[in-house]
Backbone bond lengths (Angstrom), bond angles and torsions (degrees), N, CA, C in turn:
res aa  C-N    CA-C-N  psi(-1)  N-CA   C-N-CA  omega(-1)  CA-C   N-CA-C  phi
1 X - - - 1.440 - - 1.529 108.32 -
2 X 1.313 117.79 121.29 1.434 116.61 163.22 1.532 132.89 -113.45
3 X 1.085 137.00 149.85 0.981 127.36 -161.89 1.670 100.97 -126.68
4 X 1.414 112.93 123.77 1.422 106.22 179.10 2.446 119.80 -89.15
5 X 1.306 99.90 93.10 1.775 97.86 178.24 1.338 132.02 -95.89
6 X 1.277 109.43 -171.13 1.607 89.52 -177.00 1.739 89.09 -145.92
7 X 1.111 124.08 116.03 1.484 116.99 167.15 1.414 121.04 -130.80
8 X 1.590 102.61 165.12 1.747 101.49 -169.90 1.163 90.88 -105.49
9 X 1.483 128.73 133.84 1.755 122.69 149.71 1.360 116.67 -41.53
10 X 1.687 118.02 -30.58 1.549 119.03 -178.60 1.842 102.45 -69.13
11 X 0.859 105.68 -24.06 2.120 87.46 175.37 1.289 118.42 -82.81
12 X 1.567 105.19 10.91 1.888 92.42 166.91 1.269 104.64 -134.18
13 X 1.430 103.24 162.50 1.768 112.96 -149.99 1.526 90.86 -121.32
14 X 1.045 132.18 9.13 1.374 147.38 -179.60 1.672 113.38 -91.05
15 X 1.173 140.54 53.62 1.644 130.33 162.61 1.113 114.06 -39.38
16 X 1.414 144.82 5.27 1.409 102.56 129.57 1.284 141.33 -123.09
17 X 1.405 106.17 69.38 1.767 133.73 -170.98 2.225 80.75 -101.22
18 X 0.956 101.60 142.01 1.579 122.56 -179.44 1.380 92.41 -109.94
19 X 2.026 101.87 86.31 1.391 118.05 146.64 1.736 138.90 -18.98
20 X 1.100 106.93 -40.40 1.671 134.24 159.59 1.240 93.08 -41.99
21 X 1.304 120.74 -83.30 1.528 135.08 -135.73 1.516 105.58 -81.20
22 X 1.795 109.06 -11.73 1.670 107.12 168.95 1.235 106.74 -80.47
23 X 1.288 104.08 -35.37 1.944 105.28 178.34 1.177 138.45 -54.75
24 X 0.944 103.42 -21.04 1.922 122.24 -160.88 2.142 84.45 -74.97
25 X 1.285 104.00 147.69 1.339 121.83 174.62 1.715 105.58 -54.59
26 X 1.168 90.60 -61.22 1.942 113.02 -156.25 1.953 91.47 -113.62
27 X 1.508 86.86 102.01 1.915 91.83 171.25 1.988 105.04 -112.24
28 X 1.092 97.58 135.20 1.705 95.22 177.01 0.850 95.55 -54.51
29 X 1.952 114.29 -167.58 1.454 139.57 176.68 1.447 89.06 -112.63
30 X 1.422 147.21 -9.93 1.590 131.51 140.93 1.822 112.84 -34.34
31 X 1.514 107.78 -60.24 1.557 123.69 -131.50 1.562 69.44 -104.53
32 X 1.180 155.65 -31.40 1.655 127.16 155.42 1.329 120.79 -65.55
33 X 1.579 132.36 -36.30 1.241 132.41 -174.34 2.068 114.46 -85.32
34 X 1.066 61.24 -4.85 2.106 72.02 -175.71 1.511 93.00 -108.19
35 X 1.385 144.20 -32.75 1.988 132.59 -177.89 1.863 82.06 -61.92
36 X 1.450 89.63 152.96 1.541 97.14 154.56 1.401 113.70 -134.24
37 X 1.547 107.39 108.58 1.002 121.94 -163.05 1.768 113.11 -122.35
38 X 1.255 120.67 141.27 1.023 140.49 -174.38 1.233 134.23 -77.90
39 X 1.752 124.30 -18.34 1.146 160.97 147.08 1.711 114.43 -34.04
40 X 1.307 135.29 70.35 1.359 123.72 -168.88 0.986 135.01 -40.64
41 X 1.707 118.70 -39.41 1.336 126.14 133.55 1.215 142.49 -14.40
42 X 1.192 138.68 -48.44 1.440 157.45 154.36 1.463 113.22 -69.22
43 X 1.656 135.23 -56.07 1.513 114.68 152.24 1.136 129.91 -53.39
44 X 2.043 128.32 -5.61 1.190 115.61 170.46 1.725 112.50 -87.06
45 X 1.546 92.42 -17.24 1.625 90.45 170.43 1.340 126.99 -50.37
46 X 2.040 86.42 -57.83 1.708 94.36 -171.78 1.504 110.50 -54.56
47 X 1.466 114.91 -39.95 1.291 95.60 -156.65 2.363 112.37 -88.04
48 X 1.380 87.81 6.32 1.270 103.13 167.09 1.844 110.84 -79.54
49 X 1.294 108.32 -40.08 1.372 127.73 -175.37 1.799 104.36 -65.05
50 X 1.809 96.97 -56.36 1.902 98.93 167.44 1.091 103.13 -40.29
51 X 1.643 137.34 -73.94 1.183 129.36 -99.98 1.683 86.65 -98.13
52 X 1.388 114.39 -16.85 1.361 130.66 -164.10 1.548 106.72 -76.38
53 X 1.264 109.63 -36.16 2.231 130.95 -158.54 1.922 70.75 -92.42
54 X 1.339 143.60 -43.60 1.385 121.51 -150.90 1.520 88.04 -108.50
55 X 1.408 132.14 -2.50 1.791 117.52 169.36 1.562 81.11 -82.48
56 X 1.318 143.88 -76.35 1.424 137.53 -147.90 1.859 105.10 -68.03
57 X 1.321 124.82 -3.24 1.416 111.60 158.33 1.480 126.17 -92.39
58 X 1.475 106.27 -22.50 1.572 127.73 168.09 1.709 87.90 -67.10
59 X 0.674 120.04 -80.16 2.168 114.19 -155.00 2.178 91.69 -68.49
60 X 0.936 117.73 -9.23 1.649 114.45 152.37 1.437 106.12 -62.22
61 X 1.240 120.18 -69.10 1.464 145.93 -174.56 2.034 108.04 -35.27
62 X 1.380 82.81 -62.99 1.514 104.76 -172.55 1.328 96.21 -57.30
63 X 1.600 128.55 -49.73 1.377 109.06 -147.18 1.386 105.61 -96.50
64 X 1.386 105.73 -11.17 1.968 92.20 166.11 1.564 101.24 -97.73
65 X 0.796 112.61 29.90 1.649 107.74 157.40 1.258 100.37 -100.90
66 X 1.233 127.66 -48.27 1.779 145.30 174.88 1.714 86.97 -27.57
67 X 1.351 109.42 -77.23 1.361 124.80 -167.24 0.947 117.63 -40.12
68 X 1.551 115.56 -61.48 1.609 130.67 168.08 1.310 114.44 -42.42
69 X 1.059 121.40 -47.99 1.605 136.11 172.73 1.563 107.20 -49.29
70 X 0.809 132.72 -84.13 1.811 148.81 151.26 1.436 102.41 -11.27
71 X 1.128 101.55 -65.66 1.364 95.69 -160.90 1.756 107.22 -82.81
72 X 1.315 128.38 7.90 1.128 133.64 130.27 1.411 129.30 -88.70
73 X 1.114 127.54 6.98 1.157 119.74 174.79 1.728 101.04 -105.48
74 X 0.964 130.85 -39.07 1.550 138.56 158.25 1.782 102.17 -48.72
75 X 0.901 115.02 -32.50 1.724 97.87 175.69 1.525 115.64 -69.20
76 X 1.207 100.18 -57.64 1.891 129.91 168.91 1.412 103.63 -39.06
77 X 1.709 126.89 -40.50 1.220 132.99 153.52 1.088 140.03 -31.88
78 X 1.584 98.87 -66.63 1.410 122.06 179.44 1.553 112.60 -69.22
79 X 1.919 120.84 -26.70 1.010 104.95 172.21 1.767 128.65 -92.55
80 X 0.947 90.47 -1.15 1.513 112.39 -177.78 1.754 91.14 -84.56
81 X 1.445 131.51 -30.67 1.401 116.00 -178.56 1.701 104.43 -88.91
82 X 1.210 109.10 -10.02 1.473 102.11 169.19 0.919 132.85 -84.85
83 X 1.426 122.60 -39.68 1.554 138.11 133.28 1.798 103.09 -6.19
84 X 1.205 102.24 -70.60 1.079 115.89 -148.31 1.663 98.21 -63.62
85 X 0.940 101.21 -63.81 2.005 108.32 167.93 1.434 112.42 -46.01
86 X 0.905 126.61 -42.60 1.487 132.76 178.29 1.720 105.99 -55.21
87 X 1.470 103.62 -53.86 1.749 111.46 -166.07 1.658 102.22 -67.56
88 X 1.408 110.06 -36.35 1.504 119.19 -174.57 1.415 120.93 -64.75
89 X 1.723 115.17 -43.11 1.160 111.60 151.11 1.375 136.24 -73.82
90 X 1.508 129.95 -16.41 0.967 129.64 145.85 1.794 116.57 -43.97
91 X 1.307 102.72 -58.93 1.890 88.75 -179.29 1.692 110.22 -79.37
92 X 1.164 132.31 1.63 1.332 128.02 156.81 1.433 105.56 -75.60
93 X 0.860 124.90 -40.84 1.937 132.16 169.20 1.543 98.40 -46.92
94 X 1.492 113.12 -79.05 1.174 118.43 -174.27 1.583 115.06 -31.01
95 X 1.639 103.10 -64.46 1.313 98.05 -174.45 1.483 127.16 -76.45
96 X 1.086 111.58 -25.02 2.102 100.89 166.09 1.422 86.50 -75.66
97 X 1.232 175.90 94.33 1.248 167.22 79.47 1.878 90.47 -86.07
98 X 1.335 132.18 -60.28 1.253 135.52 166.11 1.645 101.58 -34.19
99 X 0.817 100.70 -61.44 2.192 105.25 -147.59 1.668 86.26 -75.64
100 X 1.413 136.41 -39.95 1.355 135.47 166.88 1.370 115.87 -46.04
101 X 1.514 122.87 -56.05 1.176 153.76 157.29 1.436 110.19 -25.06
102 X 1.545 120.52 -61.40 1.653 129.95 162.85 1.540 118.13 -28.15
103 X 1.879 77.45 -71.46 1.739 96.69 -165.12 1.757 121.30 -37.08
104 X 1.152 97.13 -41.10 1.533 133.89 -179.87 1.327 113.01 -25.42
């Protein structure tokens, strides 16, 4: 994600914000949340920028749990269809063992 800004070194009263690092076109959400800058504007960024890097690790979070979830519930599936095959041939057993049982 980039964000295109425009800043003056003259709006912060802070010397030691690394002039360089306001300049650059494209600044991470590291290299805003790490300047410490005095400018309210710019801490509402960073902490717009935090809150933004920890919503997109929460819905990371969420969706391999999603997965995890699924992909346990498809097991639980699969054994519940074996079950199920298992019991069916058991009463197909049963019953030609019955109808054999008749003939008798």
């Amino acid at each position: 994600m980039e964000f295109r800004r425009v800043l003056d070194a003259n709006d912060f009263k802070e010397k030691s914000v690394e002039e360089e690092a306001l300049k650059k076109d494209n600044v991470s959400t590291e290299e805003v949340t790490n300047l410490r800058v005095i400018n309210p504007k710019v801490k509402e960024l960073a902490e717009i920028f935090t809150m933004v890097e920890e919503q997109m690790e929460w819905e990371k979070i969420k969706n391999q749990m999603n997965v995890e979830e699924a992909a346990t519930m498809i097991k639980s599936l699969e054994s519940v269809i074996k079950l199920q095959e298992k019991l069916i041939k058991e009463a197909e057993s049963q019953e030609e063992n019955r109808e054999r049982d008749e003939k008798i």
